[in-house]
N, C-alpha and C positions, 0 to 999 in steps of 0.2 A: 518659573514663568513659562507653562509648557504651552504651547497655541492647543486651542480647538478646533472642528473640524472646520470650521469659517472661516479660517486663516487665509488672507488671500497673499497669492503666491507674491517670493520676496522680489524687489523690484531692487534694480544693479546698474549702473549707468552703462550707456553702450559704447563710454571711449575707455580702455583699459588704462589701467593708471603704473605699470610695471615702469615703462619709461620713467614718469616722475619718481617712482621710489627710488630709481638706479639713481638723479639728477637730486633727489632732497634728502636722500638717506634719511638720516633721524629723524627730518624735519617733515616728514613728508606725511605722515599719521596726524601731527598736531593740526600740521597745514591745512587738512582735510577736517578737520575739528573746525576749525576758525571757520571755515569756509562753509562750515554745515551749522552756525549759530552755537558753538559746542555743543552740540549735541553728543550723546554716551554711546549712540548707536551710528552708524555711517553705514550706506549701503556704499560698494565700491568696486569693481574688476581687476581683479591682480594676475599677472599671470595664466591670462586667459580665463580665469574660472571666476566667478561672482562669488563676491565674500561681503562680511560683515564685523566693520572692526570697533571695539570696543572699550570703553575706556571710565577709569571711577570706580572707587574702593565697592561701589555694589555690587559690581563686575564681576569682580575679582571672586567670589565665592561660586559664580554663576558660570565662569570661565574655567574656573580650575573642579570643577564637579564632573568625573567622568559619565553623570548619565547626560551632561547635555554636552560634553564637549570631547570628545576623543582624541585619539594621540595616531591612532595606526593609519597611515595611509594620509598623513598630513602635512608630515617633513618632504621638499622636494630630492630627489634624486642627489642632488648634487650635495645640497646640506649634508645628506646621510655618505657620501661617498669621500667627503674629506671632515667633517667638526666632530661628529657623532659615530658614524660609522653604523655598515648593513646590522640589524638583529637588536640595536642598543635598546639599552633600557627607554629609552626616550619614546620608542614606536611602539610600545607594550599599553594596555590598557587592562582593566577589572584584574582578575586574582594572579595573571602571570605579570601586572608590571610591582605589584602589591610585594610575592616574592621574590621578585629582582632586585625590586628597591631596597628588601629587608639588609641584604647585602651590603649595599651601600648606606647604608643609614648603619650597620652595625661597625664597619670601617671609619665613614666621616661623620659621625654625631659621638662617638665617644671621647670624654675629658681629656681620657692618657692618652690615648692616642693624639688627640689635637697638639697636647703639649707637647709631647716628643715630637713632632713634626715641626713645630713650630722652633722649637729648640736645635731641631738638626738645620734648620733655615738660618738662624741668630749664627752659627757656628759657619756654614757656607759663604754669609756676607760677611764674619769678620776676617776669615779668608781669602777671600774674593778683594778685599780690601788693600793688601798687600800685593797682590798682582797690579791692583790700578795704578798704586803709588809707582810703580816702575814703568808705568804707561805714559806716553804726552797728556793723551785725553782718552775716556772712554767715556761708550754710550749706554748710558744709564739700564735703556730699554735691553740693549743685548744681553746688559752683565745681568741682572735683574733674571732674567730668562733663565741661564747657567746657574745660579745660584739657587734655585728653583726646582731646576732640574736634578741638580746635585742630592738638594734637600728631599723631595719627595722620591727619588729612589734608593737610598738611603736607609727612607723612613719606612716603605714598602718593602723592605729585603727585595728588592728588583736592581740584579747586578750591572755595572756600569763602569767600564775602567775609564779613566780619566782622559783618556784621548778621544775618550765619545762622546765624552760632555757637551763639547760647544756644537758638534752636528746634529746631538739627539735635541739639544734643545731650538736651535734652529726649525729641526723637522716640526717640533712640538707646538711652537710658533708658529709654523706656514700655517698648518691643520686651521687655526685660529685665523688667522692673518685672511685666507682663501675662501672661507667658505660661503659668504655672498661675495665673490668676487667673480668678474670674468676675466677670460686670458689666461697672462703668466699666473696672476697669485692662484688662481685657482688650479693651473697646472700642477704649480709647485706643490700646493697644500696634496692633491691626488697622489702625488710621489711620494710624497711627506709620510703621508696615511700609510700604503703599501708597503711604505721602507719598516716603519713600526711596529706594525701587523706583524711582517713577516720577522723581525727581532726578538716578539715577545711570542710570538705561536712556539719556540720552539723551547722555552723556559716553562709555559704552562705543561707541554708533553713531560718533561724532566720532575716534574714538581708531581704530576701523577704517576709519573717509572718510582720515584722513591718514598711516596706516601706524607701524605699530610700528616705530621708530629703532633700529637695530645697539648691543650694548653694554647696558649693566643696563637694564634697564627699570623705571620705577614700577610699584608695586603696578597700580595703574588698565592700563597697557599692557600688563604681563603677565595681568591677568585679561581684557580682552578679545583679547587676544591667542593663552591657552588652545587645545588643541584635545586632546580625550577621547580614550579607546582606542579609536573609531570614526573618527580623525581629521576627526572634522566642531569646529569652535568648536562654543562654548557660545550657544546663542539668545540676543537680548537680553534678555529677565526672568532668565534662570535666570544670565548675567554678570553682573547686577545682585544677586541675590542672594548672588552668592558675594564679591563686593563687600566687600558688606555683611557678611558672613560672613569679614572681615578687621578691618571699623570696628567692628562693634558689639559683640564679644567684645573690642575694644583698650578701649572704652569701658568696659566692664563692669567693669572694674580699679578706677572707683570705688567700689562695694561695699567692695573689701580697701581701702581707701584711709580709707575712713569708718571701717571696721573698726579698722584702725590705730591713725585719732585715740581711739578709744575705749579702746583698750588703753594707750595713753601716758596716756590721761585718767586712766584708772584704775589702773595701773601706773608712775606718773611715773621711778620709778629705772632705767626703759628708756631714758630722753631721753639722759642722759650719753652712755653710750659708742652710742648708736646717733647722735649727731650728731654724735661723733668719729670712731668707729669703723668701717672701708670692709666689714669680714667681717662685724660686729654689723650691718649693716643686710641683708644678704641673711638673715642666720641668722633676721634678727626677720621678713621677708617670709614665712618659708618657715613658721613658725610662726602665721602671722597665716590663712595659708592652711590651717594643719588646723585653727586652734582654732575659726574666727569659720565658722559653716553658710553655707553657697553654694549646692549643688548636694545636694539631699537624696539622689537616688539617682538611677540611669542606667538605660536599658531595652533589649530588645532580645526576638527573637524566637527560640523554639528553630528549630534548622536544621535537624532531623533527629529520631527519638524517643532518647531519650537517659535520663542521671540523674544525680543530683549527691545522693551519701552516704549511696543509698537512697531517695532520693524520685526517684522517675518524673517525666522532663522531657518527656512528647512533642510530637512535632513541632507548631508554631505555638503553644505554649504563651511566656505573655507570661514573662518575664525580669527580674526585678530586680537590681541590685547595689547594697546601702546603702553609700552614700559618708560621709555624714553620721558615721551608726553605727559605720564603720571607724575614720574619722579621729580618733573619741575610746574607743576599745576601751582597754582598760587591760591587754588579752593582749599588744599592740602598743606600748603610748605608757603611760609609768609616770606617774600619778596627769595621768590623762589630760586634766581638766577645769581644771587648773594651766595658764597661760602662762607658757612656759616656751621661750627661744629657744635657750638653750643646749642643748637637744636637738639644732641643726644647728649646733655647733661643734667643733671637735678631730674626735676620732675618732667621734664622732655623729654629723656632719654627713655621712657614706658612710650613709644609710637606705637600705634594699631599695626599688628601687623600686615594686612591690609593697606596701609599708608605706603610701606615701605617696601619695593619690590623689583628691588633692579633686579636679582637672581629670579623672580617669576614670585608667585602668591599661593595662598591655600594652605596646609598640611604638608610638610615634606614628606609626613610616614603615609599618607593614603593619598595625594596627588603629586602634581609634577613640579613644585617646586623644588629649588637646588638643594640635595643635602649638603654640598658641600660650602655652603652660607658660613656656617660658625668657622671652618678652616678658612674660608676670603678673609673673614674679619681679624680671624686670630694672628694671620698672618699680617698684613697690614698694620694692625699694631704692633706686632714685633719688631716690623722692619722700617716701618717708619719715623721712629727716635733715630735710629743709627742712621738714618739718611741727614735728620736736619742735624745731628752733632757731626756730620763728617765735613771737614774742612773740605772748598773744592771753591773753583772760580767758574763761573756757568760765560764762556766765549759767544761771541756773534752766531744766532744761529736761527733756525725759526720754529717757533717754539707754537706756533699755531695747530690749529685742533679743526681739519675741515670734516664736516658735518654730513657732507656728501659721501663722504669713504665710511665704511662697514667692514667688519670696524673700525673705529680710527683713532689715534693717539698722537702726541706731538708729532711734527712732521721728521724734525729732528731727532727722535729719540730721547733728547735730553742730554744735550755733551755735556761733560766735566771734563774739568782740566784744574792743572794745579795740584792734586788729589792729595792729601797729607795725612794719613791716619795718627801719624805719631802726635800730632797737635789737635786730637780734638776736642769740640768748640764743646761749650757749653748752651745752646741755643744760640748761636749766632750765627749771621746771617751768610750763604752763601756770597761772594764776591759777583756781582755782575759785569 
């Protein structure tokens, strides 16, 4: 949908909407929806700059196409300074994000790989499970994190002694936790970032002192091992970051993890067949993933002067795509705000991909959506049988989801108390 030269220039409202996004978080894309007749296209001011956000599976192919929508120069400062990090693959566009990405798609799209990852997680939680048992209560969200962290360096040959565990995943969390945030969380996430960096810079230098060994390589060998469309490697920070840009999105799975227990909290008649059932547990991942907010919306920059349904896109105009908004549209997803897994079972379970796009749309091999989709998923169903078979009494707590916070997750964490591995249930219900 390229404009011609008669395109007349994009028109942007003169009160900036940054305020309301801080104040509607998730809500604040749809809101601007409702408020514009649904409309696909919205002109809007965010952060000082005039944008246009966008929304609806026709989008999706128009959004994630890098001749009309760019990546470089669209993530703000702060984003890139603690979630992503300076140089990631995220800010790359045409043949140098294509071989970056190859990288990462050659790590997180492979079978063995997924399953041993997944397997070294199943082995983490039934560990982690015997610490609880000698705890009053624990919080769902922290252990969740650790086990996590355990699991995907582990799975990465990336070294880690056991008294690091609970601060590297802390740090791995903030990175997440910070990065639309103001203040502390976003201080801490900045520290978080730096402490990491500088932990794994000095394993990629070691891993080139002693030479990458013939045959698969660990994550750690293959990322310092890398070399871009210019055939140079990747400098040590910017090896470091892409690193991390393997650990701290495997971590981030706690979110859907906490998410989970929330849904079985509140949904107990899911525990049955999802702690029998081997297809009920991906069905139930895949649904945990559109219902529970993650990622409110994705950004990017026009690439050219363009238009999307009548509204003038031109060139360096900011981009949005509501994720949030799609994921629960009711043009797409019938009685949308219902949990509801048997949406991905029998003949459901074939969604457009296009439909479904909490991790972002398009091609994972030649645009920006997540490669690491098939590890959220795989993980997820791993770990979420052994949630609904673990005995545990869920105490007074507030288990609410405000909508405001980026990201956000029970307020609570999710406590457990009671915790009993030696008796577990067979689908039955947590104690409230």
């Amino acid at each position: 949908m390229t404009s011609t030269a008669h395109t007349p220039p994009a028109h942007a409202p003169l009160v900036d909407s940054t305020v309301a996004l801080l104040v509607k978080g998730y809500g604040w894309l749809p809101d601007l929806r409702r408020r514009a007749g649904e409309a696909e296209a919205v002109p809007v001011r965010v952060l000082g700059r005039r944008a246009v956000a966008l929304h609806g599976p026709r989008a999706v192919p128009f959004f994630y196409d890098e001749h009309n929508v760019r990546r470089e120069g669209a993530l703000p400062g702060p984003v890139l300074d603690t979630l992503f990090g300076r140089g990631a693959v995220h800010t790359l566009d045409g043949g140098a994000h294509r071989e970056r990405k190859a990288l990462f798609l050659a790590l997180l799209k492979d079978p063995e790989r997924i399953k041993d990852l997944t397997e070294r997680a199943q082995g983490a939680w039934d560990r982690a499970e015997s610490r609880w048992a000698g705890q009053e209560r624990a919080v769902l969200f922290d252990e969740a994190a650790r086990v996590l962290t355990r699991a995907v360096h582990d799975w990465g040959g990336i070294p880690l002694a056991d008294h690091e565990e609970a601060d590297t995943a802390r740090d791995l969390v903030a990175m997440v936790d910070g990065f639309a945030a103001v203040g502390p969380r976003h201080l801490r996430a900045l520290k978080a970032r730096r402490r990491q960096e500088e932990r794994l810079a000095p394993l990629i230098e070691e891993i080139r002192t002693a030479g990458v060994p013939s045959g698969q390589a660990t994550v750690l060998q293959a990322v310092a091992a890398h070399r871009d469309a210019d055939g140079e490697q990747l400098d040590t920070r910017t090896a470091a970051v892409e690193l991390l840009n393997v650990i701290r999105p495997t971590v981030a799975v706690t979110w859907f993890v906490t998410f989970a227990a929330h849904a079985l909290h509140r949904w107990p008649h899911h525990r049955g067949p999802l702690a029998e059932e081997e297809a009920y547990s991906t069905a139930f991942a895949q649904e945990v993933r559109r219902f529970y907010p993650f990622a409110p919306f994705t950004a990017g920059l026009a690439a050219t002067d363009t238009h999307w349904d009548e509204v003038p896109v031109p060139e360096g105009t900011l981009v949005l795509f509501d994720l949030y908004g799609h994921n629960h549209d009711p043009a797409l997803w019938a009685d949308p705000y219902l949990f509801d897994p048997a949406r991905f079972t029998g003949p459901a379970a074939r969604t457009a991909p296009d439909a479904m796009i909490p991790q972002g749309g398009g091609d994972p091999a030649t645009g920006h959506r997540c490669p690491g989709e098939d590890i959220t998923v795989a993980l997820l169903a791993a770990l979420t049988p052994r949630l609904a078979r673990l005995p545990h009494s869920v105490p007074d707590q507030d288990l609410s989801i405000p909508l405001h916070r980026v990201p956000t997750r029970p307020r609570s964490g999710y406590v457990m108390a009671d915790i009993d591995p030696a008796r577990h249930s067979t689908g039955k219900a947590a104690r409230g």
